[in-house]
N, CA, C and O atoms as CSV, one atom per row, in Angstrom:
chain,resi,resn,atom,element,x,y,z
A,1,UNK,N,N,-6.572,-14.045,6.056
A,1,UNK,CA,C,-5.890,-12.819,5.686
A,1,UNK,C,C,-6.397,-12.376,4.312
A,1,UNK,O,O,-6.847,-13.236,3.555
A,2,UNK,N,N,-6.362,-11.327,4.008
A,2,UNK,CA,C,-6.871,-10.241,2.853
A,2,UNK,C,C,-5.689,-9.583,2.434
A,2,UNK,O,O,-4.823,-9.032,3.114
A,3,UNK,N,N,-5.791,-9.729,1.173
A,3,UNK,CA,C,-4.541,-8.955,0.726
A,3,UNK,C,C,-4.932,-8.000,-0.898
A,3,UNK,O,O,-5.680,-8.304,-1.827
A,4,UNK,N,N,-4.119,-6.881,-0.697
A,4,UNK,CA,C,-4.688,-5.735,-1.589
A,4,UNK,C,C,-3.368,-5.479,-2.281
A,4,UNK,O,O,-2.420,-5.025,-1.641
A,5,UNK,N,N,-3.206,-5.978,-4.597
A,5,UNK,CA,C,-2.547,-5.297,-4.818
A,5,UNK,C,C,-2.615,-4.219,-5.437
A,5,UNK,O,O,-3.569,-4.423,-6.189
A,6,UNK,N,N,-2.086,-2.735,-5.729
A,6,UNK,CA,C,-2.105,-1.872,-6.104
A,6,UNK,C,C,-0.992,-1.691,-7.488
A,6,UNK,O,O,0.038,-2.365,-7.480
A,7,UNK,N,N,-1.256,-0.821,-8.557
A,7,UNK,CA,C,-0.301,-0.931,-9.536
A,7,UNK,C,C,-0.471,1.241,-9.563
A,7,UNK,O,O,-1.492,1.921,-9.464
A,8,UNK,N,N,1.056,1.704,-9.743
A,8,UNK,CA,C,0.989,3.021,-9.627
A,8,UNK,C,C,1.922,3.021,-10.812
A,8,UNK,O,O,2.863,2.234,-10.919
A,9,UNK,N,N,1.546,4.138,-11.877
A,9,UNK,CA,C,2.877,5.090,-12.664
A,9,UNK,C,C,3.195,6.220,-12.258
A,9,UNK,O,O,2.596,7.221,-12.650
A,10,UNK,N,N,4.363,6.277,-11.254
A,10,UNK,CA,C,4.530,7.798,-11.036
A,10,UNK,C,C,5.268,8.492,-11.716
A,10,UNK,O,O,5.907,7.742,-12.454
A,11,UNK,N,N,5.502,9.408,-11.857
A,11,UNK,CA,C,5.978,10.682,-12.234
A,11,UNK,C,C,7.309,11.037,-11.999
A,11,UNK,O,O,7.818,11.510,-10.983
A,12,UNK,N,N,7.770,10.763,-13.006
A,12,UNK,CA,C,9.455,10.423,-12.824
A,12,UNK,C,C,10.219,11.308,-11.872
A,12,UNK,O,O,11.155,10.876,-11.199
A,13,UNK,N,N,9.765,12.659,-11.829
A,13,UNK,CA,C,10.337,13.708,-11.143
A,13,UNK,C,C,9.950,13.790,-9.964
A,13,UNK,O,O,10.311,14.817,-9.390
A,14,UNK,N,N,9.011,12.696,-9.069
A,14,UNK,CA,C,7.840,12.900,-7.806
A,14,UNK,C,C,8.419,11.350,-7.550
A,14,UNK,O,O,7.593,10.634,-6.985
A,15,UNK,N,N,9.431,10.838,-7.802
A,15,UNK,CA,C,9.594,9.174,-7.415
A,15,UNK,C,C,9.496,9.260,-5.910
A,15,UNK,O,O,8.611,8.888,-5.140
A,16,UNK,N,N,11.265,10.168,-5.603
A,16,UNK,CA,C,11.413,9.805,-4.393
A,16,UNK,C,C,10.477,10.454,-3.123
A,16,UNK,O,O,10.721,10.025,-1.995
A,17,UNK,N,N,9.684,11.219,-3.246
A,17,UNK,CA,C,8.648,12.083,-2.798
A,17,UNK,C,C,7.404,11.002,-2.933
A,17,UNK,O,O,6.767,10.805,-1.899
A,18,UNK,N,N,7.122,10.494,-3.778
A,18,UNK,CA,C,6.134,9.496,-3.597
A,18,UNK,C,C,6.427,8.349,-2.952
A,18,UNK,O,O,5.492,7.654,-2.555
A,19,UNK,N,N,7.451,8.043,-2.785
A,19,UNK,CA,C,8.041,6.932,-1.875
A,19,UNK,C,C,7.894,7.264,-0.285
A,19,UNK,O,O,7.445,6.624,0.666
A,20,UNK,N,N,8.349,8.271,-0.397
A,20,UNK,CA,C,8.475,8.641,1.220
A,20,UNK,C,C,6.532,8.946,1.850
A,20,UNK,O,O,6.106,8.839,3.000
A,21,UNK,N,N,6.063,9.180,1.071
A,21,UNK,CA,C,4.806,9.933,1.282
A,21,UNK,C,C,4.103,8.050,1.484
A,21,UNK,O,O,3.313,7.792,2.392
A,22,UNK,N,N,4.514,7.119,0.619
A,22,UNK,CA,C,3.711,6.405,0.617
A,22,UNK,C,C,4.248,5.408,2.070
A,22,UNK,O,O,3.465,4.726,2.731
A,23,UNK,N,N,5.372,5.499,2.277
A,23,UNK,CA,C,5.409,4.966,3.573
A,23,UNK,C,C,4.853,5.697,4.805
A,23,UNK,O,O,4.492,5.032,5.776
A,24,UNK,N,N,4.783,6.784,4.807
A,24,UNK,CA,C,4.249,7.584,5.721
A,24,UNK,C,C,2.651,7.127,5.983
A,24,UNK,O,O,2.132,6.839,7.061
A,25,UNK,N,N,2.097,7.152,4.772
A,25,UNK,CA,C,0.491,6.503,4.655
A,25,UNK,C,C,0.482,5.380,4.904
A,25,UNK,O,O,-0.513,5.167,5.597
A,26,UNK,N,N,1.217,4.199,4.683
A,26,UNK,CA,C,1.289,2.845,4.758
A,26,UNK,C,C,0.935,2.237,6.156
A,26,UNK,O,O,0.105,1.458,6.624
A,27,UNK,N,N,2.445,3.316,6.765
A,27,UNK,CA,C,2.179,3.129,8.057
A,27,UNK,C,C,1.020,3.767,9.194
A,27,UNK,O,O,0.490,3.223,10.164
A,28,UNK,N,N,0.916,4.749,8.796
A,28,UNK,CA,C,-0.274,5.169,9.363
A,28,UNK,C,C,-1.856,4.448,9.173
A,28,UNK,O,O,-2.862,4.832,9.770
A,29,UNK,N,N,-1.794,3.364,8.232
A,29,UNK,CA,C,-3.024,2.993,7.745
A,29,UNK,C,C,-2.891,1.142,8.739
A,29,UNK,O,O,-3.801,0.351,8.989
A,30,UNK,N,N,-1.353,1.041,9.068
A,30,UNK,CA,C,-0.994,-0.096,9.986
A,30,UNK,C,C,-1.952,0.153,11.233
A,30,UNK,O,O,-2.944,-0.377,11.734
A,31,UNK,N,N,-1.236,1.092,11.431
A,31,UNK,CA,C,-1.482,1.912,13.177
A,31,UNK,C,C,-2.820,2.269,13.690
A,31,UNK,O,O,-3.271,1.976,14.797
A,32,UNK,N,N,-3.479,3.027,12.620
A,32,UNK,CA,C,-4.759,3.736,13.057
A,32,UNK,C,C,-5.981,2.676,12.388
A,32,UNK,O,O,-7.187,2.753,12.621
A,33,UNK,N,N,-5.343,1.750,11.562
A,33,UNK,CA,C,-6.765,0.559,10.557
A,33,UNK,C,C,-6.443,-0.595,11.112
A,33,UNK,O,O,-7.443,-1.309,11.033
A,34,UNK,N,N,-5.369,-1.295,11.757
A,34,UNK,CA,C,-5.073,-2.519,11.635
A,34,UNK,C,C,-4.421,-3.306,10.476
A,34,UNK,O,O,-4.244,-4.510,10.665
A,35,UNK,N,N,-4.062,-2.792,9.355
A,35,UNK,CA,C,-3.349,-3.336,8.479
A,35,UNK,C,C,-2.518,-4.212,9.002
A,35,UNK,O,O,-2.602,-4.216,10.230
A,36,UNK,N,N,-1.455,-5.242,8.412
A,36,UNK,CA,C,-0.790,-5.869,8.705
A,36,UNK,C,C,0.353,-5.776,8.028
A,36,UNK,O,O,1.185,-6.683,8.063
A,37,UNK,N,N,0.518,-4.696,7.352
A,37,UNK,CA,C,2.274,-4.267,6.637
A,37,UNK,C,C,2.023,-4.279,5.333
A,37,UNK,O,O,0.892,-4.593,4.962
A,38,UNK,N,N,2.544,-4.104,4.845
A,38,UNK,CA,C,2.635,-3.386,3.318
A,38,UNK,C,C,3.976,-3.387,2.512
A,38,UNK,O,O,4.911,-2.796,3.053
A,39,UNK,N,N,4.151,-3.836,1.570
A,39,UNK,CA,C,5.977,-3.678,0.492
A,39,UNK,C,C,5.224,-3.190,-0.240
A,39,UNK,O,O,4.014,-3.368,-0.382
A,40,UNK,N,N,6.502,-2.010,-1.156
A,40,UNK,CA,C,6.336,-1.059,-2.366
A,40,UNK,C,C,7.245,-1.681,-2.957
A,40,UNK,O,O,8.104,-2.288,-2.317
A,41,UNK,N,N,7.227,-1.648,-4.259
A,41,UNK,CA,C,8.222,-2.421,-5.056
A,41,UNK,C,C,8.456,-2.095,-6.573
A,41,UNK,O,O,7.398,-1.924,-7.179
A,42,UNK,N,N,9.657,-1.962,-7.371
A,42,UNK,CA,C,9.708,-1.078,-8.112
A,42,UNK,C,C,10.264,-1.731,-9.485
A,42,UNK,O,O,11.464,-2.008,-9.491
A,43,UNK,N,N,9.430,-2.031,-10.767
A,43,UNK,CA,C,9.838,-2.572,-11.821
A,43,UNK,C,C,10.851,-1.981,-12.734
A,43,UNK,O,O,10.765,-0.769,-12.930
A,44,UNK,N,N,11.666,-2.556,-13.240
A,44,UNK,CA,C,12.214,-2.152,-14.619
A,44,UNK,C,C,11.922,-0.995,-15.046
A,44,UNK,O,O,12.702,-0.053,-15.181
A,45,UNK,N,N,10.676,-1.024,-15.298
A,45,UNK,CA,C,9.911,-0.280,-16.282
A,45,UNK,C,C,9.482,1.322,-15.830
A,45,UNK,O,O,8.963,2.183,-16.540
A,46,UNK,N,N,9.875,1.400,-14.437
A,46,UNK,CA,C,9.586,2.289,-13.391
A,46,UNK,C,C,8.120,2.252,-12.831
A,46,UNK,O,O,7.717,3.277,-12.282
A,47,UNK,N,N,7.332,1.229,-12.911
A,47,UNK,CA,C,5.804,0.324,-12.538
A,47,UNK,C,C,5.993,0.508,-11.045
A,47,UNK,O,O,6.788,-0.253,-10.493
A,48,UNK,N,N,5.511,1.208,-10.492
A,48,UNK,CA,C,5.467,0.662,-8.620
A,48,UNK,C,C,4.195,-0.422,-8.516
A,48,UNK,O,O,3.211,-0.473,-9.255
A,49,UNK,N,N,4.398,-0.956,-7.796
A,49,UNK,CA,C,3.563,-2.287,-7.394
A,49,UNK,C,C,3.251,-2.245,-5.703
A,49,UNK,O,O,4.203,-2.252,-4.923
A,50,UNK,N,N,2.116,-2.209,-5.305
A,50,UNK,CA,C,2.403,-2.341,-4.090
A,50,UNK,C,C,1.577,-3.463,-3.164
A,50,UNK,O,O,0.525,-3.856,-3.667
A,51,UNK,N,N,1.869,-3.905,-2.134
A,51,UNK,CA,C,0.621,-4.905,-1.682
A,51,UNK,C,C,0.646,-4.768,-0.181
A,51,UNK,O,O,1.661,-4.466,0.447
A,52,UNK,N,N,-0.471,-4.996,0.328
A,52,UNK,CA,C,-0.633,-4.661,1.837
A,52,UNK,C,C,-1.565,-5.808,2.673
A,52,UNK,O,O,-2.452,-6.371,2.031
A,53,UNK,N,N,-1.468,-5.980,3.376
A,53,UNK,CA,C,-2.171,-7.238,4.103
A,53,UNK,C,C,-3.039,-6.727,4.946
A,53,UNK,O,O,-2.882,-5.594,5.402
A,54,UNK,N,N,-4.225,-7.616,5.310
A,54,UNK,CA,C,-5.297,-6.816,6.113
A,54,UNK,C,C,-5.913,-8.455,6.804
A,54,UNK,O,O,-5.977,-9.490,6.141
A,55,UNK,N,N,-6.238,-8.340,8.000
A,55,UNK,CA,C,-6.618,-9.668,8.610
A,55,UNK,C,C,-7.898,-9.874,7.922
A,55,UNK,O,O,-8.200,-11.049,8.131
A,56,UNK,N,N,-8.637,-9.412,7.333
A,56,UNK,CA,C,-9.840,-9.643,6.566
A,56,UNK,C,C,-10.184,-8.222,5.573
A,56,UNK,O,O,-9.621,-7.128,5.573
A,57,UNK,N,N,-11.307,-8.714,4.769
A,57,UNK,CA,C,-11.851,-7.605,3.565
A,57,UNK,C,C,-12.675,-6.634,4.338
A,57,UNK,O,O,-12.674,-5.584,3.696
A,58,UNK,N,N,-13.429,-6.500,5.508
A,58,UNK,CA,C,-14.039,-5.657,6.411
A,58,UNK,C,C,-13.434,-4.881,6.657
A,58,UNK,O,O,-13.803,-3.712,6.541
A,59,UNK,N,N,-11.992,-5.312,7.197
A,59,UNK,CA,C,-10.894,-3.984,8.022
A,59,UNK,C,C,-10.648,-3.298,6.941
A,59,UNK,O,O,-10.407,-2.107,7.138
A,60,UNK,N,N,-10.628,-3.726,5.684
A,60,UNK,CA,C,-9.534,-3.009,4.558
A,60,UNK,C,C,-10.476,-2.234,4.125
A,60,UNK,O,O,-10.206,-1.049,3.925
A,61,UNK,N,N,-12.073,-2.840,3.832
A,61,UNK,CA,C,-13.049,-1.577,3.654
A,61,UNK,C,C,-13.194,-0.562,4.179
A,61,UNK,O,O,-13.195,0.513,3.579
A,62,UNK,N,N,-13.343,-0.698,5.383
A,62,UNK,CA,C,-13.534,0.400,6.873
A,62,UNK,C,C,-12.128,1.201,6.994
A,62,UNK,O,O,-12.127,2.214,7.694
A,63,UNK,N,N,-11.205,0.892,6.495
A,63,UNK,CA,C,-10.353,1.824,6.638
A,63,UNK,C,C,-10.284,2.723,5.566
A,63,UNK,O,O,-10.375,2.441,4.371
A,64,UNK,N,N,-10.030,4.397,6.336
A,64,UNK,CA,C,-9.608,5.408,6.048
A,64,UNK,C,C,-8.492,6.098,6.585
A,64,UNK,O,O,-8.209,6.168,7.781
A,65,UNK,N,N,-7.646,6.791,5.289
A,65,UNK,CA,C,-6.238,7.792,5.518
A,65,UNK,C,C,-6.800,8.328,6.699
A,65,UNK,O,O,-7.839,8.986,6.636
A,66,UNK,N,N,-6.205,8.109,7.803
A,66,UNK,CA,C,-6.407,9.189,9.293
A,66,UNK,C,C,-6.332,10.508,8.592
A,66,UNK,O,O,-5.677,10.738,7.575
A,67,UNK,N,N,-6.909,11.153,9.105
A,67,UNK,CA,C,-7.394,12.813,8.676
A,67,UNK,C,C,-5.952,13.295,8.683
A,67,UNK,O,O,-5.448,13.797,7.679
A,68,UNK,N,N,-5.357,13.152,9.719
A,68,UNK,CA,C,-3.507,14.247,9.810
A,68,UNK,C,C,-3.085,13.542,9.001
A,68,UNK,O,O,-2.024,14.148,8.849
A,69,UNK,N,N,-3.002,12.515,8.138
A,69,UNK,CA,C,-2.327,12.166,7.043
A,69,UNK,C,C,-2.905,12.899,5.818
A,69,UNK,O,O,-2.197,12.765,4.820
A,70,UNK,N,N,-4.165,13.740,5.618
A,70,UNK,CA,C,-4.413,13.663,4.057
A,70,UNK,C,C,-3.461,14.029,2.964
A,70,UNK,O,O,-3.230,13.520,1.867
A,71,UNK,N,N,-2.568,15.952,4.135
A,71,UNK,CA,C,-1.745,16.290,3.145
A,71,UNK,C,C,-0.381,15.032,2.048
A,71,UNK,O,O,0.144,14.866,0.947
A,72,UNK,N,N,-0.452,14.641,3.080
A,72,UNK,CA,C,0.556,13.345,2.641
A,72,UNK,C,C,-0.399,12.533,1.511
A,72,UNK,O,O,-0.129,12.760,0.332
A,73,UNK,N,N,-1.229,11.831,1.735
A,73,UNK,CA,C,-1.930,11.097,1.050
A,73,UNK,C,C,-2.528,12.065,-0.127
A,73,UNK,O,O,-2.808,11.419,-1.137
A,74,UNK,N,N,-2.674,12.855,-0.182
A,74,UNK,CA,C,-2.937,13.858,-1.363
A,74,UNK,C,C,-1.707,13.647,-2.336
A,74,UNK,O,O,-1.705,13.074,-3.425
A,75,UNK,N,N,-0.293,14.468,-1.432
A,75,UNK,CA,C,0.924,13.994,-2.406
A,75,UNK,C,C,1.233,13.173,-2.691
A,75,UNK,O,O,1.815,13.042,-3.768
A,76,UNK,N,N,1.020,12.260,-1.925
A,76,UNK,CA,C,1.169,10.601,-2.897
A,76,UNK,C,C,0.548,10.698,-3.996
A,76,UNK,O,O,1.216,10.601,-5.026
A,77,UNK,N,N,-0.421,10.844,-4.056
A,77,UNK,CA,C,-2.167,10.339,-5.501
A,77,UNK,C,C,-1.417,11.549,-6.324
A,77,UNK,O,O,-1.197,11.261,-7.500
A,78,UNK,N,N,-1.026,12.737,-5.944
A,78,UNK,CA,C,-0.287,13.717,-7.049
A,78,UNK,C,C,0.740,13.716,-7.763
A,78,UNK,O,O,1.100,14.440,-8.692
A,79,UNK,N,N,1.507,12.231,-6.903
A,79,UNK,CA,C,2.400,12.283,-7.683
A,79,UNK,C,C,2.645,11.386,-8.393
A,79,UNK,O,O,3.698,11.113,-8.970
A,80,UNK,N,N,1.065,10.554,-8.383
A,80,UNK,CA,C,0.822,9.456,-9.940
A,80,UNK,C,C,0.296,9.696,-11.127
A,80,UNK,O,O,-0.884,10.045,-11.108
A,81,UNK,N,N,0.793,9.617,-12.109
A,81,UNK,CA,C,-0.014,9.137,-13.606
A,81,UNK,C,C,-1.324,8.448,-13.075
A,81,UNK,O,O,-2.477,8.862,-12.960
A,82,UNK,N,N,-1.022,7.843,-12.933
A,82,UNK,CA,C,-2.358,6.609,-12.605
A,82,UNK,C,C,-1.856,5.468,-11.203
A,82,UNK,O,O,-0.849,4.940,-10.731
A,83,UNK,N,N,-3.033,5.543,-11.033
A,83,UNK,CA,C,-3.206,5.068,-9.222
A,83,UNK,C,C,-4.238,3.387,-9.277
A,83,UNK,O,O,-5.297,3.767,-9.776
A,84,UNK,N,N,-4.363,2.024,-9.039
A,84,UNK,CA,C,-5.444,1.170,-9.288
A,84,UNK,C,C,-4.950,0.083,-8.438
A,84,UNK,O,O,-3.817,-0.392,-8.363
A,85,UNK,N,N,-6.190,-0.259,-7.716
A,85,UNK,CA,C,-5.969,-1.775,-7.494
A,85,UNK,C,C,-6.060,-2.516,-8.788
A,85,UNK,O,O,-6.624,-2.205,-9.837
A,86,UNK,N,N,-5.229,-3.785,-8.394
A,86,UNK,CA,C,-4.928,-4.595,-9.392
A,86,UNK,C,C,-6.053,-5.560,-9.018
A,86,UNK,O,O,-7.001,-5.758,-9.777
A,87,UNK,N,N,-5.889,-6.313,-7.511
A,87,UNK,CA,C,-6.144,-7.528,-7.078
A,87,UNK,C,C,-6.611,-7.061,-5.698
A,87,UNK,O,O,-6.000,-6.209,-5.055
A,88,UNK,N,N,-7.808,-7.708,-5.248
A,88,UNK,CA,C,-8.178,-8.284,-3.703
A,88,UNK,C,C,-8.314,-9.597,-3.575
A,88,UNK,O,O,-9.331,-10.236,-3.847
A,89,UNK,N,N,-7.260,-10.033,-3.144
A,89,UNK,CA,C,-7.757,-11.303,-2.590
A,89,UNK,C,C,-7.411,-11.734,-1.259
A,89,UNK,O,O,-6.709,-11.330,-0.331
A,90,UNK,N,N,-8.186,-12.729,-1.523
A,90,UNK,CA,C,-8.143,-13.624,0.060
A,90,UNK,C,C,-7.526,-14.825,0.440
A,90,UNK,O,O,-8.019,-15.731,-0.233
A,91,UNK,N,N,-6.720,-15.219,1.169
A,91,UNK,CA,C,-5.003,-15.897,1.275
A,91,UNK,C,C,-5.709,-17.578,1.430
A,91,UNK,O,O,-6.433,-18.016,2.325
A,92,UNK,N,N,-5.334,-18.063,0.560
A,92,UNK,CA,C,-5.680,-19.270,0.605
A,92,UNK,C,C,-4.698,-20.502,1.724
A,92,UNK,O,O,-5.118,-21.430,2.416
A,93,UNK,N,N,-3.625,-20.114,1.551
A,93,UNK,CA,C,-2.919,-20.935,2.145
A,93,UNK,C,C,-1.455,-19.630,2.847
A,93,UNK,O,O,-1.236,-18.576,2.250
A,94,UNK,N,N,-0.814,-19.964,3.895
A,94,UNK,CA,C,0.189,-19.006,4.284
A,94,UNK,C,C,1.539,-19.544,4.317
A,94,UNK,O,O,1.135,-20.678,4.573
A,95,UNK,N,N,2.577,-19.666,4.282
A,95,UNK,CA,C,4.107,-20.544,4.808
A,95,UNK,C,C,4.568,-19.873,6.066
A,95,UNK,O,O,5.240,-18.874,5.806
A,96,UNK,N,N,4.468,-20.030,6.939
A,96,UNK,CA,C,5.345,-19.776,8.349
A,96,UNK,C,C,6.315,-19.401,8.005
A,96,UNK,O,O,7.059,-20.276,7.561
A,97,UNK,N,N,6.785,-18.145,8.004
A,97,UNK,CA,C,8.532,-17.859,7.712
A,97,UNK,C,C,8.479,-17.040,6.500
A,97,UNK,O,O,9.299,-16.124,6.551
A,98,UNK,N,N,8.005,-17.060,5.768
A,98,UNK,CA,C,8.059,-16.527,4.557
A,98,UNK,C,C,8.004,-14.891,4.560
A,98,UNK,O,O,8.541,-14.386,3.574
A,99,UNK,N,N,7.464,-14.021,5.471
A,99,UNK,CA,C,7.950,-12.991,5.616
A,99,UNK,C,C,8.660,-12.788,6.777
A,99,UNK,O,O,8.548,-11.716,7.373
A,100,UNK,N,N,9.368,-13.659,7.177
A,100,UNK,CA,C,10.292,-13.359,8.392
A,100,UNK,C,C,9.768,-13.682,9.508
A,100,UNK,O,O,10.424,-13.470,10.528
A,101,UNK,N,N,8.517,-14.250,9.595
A,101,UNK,CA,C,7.430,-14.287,10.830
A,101,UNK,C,C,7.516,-15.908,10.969
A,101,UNK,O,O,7.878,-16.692,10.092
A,102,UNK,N,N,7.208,-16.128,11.929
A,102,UNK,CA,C,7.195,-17.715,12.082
A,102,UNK,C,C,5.359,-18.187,13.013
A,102,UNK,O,O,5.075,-19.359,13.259
């Protein structure tokens, strides 16, 4: 497994609009790339964090926002300060259960 984290500052007034936009993309990037799920997650500090799983670094390259998503995926990226992967890495070890999966 491959896993991708992302670090976002959004735009205090574009939170809940970037939330919704980014699940919309998330999932669409499940469906149409093979992803394997994705959590958004939200610091103190108002820091979104996000991380997404990919059965390998090939799928996660090769994937692109499906075209009927861009408007969405546009408003997401618009409604960050700043947008970056943090981290790619590659899963060294997994726990059975640990996201609810056995």
């Amino acid at each position: 497994m491959f896993v991708v984290i992302h670090r976002m500052h959004v735009k205090t007034d574009r939170r809940q609009r970037f939330v919704a936009c980014w699940r919309t993309v998330a999932e669409a990037l499940e469906e149409d790339c093979g992803g394997l799920g994705s959590r958004l997650h939200v610091a103190d500090d108002g820091t979104y964090i996000a991380y997404s799983r990919w059965p390998d670094r090939e799928t996660w390259e090769n994937c692109e926002t499906p075209a009927r998503y861009a408007a969405v995926n546009n408003t997401m990226h618009e409604a960050c300060e700043t947008m970056e992967v943090l981290y790619e890495l590659e899963t060294v070890t997994d726990i059975p259960g640990f996201d609810g999966e056995t």
